[in-house]
C-alpha positions as CSV (number, residue, x, y, z in Angstrom):
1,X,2.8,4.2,-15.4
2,X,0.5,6.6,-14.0
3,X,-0.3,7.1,-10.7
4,X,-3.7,6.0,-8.6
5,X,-5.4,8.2,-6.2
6,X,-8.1,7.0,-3.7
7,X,-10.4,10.1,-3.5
8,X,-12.5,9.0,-0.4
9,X,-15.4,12.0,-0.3
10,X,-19.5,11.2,0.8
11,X,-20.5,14.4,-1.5
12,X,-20.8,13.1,-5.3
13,X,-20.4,16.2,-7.2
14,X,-17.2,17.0,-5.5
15,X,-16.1,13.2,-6.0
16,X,-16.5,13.3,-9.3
17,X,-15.3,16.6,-10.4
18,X,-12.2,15.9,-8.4
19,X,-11.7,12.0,-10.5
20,X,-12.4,14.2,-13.8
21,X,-9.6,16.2,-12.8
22,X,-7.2,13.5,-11.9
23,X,-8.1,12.1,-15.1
24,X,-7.3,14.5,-16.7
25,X,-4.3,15.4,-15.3
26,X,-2.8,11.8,-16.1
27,X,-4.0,9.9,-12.9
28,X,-6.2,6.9,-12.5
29,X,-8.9,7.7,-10.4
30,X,-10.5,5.3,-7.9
31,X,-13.7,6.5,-5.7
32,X,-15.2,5.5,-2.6
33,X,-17.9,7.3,-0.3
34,X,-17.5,6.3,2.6
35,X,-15.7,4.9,5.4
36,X,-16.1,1.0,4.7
37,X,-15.7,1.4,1.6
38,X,-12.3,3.3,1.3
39,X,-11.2,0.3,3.6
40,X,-11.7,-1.9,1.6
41,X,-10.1,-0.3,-1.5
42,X,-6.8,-0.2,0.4
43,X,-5.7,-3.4,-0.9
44,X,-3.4,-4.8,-3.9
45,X,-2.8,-2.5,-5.8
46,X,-2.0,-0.1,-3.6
47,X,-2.9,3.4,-4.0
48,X,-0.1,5.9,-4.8
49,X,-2.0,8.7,-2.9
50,X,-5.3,8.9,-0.6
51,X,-7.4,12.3,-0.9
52,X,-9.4,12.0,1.9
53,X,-12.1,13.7,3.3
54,X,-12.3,14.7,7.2
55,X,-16.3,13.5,7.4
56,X,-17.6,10.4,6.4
57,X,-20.7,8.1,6.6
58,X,-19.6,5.3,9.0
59,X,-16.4,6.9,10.4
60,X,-14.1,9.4,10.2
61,X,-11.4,10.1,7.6
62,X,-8.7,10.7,10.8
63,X,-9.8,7.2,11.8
64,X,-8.2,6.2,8.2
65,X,-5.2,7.8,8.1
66,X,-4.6,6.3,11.5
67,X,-5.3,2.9,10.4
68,X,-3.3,3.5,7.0
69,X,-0.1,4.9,9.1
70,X,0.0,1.8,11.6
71,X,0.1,-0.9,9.1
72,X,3.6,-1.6,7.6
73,X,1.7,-2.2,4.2
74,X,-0.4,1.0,3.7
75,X,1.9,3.0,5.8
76,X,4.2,4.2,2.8
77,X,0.9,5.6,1.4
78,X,0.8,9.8,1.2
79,X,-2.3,11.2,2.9
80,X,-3.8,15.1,1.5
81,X,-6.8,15.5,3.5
82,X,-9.6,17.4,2.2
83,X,-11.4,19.4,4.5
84,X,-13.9,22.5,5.1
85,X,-11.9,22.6,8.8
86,X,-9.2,24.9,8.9
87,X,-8.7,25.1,12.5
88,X,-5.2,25.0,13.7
89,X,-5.7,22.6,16.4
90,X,-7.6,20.0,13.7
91,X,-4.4,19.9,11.8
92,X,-2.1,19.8,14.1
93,X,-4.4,16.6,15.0
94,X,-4.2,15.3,11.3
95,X,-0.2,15.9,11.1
96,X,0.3,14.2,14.7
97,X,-1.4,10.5,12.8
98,X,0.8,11.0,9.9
99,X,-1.2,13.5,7.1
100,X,1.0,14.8,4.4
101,X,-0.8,18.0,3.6
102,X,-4.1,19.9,3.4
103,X,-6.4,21.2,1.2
104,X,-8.9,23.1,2.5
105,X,-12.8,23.6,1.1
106,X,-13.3,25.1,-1.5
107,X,-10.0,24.9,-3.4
108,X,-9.2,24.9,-7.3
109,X,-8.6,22.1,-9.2
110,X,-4.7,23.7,-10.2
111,X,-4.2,23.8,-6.3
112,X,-5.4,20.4,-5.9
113,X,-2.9,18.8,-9.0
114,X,0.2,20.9,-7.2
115,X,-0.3,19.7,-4.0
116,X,-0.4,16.2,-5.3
117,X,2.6,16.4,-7.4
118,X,4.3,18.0,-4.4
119,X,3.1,15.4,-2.0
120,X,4.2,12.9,-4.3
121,X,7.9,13.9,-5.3
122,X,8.1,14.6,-1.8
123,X,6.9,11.5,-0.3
124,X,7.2,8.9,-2.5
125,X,10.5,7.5,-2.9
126,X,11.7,6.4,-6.4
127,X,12.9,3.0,-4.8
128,X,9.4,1.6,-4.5
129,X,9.7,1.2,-8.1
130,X,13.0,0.3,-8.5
131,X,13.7,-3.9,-9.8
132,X,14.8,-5.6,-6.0
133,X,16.9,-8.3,-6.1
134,X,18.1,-10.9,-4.2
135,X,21.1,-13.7,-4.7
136,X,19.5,-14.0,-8.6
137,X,16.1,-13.2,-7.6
138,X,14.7,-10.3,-9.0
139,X,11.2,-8.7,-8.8
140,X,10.0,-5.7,-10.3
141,X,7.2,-4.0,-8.8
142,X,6.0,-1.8,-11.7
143,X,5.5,-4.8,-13.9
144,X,4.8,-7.0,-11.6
145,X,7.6,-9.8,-13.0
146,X,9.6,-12.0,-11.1
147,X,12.4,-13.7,-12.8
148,X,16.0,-16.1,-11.4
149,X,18.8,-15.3,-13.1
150,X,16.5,-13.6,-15.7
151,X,14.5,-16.6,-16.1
152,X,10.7,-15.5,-16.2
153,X,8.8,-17.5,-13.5
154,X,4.9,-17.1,-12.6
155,X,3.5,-16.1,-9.1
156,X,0.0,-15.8,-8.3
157,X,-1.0,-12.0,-7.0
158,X,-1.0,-13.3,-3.2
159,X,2.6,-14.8,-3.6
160,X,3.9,-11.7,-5.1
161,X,2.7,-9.8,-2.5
162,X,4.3,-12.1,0.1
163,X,7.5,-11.9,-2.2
164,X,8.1,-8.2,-1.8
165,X,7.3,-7.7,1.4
166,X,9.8,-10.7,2.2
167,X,12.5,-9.2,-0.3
168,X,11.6,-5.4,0.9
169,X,12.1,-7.0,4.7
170,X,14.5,-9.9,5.0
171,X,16.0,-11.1,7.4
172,X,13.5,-10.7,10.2
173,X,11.1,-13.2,11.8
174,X,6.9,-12.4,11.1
175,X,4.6,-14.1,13.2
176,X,1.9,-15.5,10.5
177,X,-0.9,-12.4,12.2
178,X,2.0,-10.0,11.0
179,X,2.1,-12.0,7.4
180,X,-1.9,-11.5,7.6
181,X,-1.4,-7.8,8.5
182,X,1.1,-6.7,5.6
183,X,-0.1,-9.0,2.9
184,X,-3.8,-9.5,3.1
185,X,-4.7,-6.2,5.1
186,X,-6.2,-5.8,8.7
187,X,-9.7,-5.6,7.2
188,X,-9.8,-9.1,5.4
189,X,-10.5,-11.9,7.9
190,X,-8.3,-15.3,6.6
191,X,-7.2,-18.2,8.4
192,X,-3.9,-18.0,10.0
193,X,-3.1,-21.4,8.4
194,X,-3.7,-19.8,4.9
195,X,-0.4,-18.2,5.6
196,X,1.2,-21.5,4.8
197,X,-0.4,-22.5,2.2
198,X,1.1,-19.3,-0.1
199,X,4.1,-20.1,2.0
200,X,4.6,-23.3,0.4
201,X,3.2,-22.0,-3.0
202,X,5.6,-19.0,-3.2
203,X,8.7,-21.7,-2.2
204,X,7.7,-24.3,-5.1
205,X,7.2,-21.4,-7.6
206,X,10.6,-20.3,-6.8
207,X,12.6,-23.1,-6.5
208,X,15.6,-23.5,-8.6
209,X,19.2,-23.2,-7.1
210,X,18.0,-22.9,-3.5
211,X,16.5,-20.0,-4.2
212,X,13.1,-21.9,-2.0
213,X,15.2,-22.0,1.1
214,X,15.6,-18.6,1.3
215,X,11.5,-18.3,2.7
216,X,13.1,-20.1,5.9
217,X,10.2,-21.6,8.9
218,X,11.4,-20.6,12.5
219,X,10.0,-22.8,14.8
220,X,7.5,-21.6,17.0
221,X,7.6,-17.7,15.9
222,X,7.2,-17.3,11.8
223,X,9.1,-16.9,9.1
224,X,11.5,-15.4,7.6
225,X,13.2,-14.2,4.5
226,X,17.4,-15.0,4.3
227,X,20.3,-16.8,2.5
228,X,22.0,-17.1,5.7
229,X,21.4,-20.7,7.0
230,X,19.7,-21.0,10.6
């Protein structure tokens, strides 16, 4: 499965030499120029790796990273910034919100695939695509497949989502805001009660040997993901 990078960058020509490149080098590619728009490209699916540059129409890439690194969705996510800045004290600023490396204006294309691969063997662990099961429940992230006891059942993309972040987080209580937060993002604006709505579609997709009761309501805080009872 090959990898996608976000390459956030205003200037076109370096955009689009540095996609050519990832393309070539086996990534998938996806572009945005500025600040709103990167935003709203950090959604399912995920990127594997943000390139992002320090200045952009509308904001700032810091002001990204920071926003990436907060949420417990996005936060996984390996930041290289991409930057004419080589200033000591404006890395130590990118490090301090969570950046993963540098690559500083102008650099090579070779440099620019080794850093990647470095950032990402370093960075991203192998157990974000391993199969995570559950009491018979098993979901696999790579291909997107949920199956009980190896049955095949269906989920629509929103329920999947809700799935593994409940199967990669169980046993703790989320407030529906924090549901909103981690499965829709902090940039899409949705109804709190929307929350139950998947709720109850991701329980009646999944029923079958109590497997619905493990998506348990706590009165009066959330929800939360357990076989234990109460």
């Amino acid at each position: 499965m090959n990898r996608q990078i976000l390459v956030v960058e205003d200037e076109k020509p370096i955009r689009e030499m540095i996609c050519f490149v990832l393309e070539q080098n086996g990534f998938n590619a996806v572009e945005a120029e500025d600040y709103e728009q990167a935003k709203n490209l950090l959604q399912d699916p995920l990127p594997d790796l943000v390139l992002l540059d320090w200045m952009l129409p509308g904001g700032s890439g810091i002001q990204i990273a920071r926003e990436i690194k907060k949420n417990d969705y996005t936060s996984k996510i390996p930041i290289i910034m991409l930057t004419a800045r080589s200033d000591e004290d404006d890395k130590v600023k990118g490090f301090e919100v969570g950046v993963d490396d540098y690559v500083t204006k102008p650099f090579s294309p070779k440099e620019l695939i080794a850093r990647i691969k470095a950032v990402i063997r370093r960075v991203v662990p192998t157990a974000l695509e391993e199969v995570i099961t559950f009491k018979g429940l098993s979901l696999d992230p790579v291909s997107h497949r949920v199956a009980i006891d190896d049955e095949p059942i269906d989920l629509g993309p929103t329920e999947f989502k809700m799935l593994h972040f409940f199967m990669t987080h169980p046993e703790r209580v989320y407030s529906r805001e924090q549901l909103l937060d981690n499965v829709w993002g902090t940039n899409v604006y949705v109804e709190d009660r929307t929350v139950d709505v998947h709720i109850r579609r991701l329980r009646k997709s999944i029923t079958g040997k109590g497997h619905e009761d493990f998506v348990q309501t706590v009165r009066g805080a959330g929800y939360r993901f357990s076989s234990k009872v109460g």
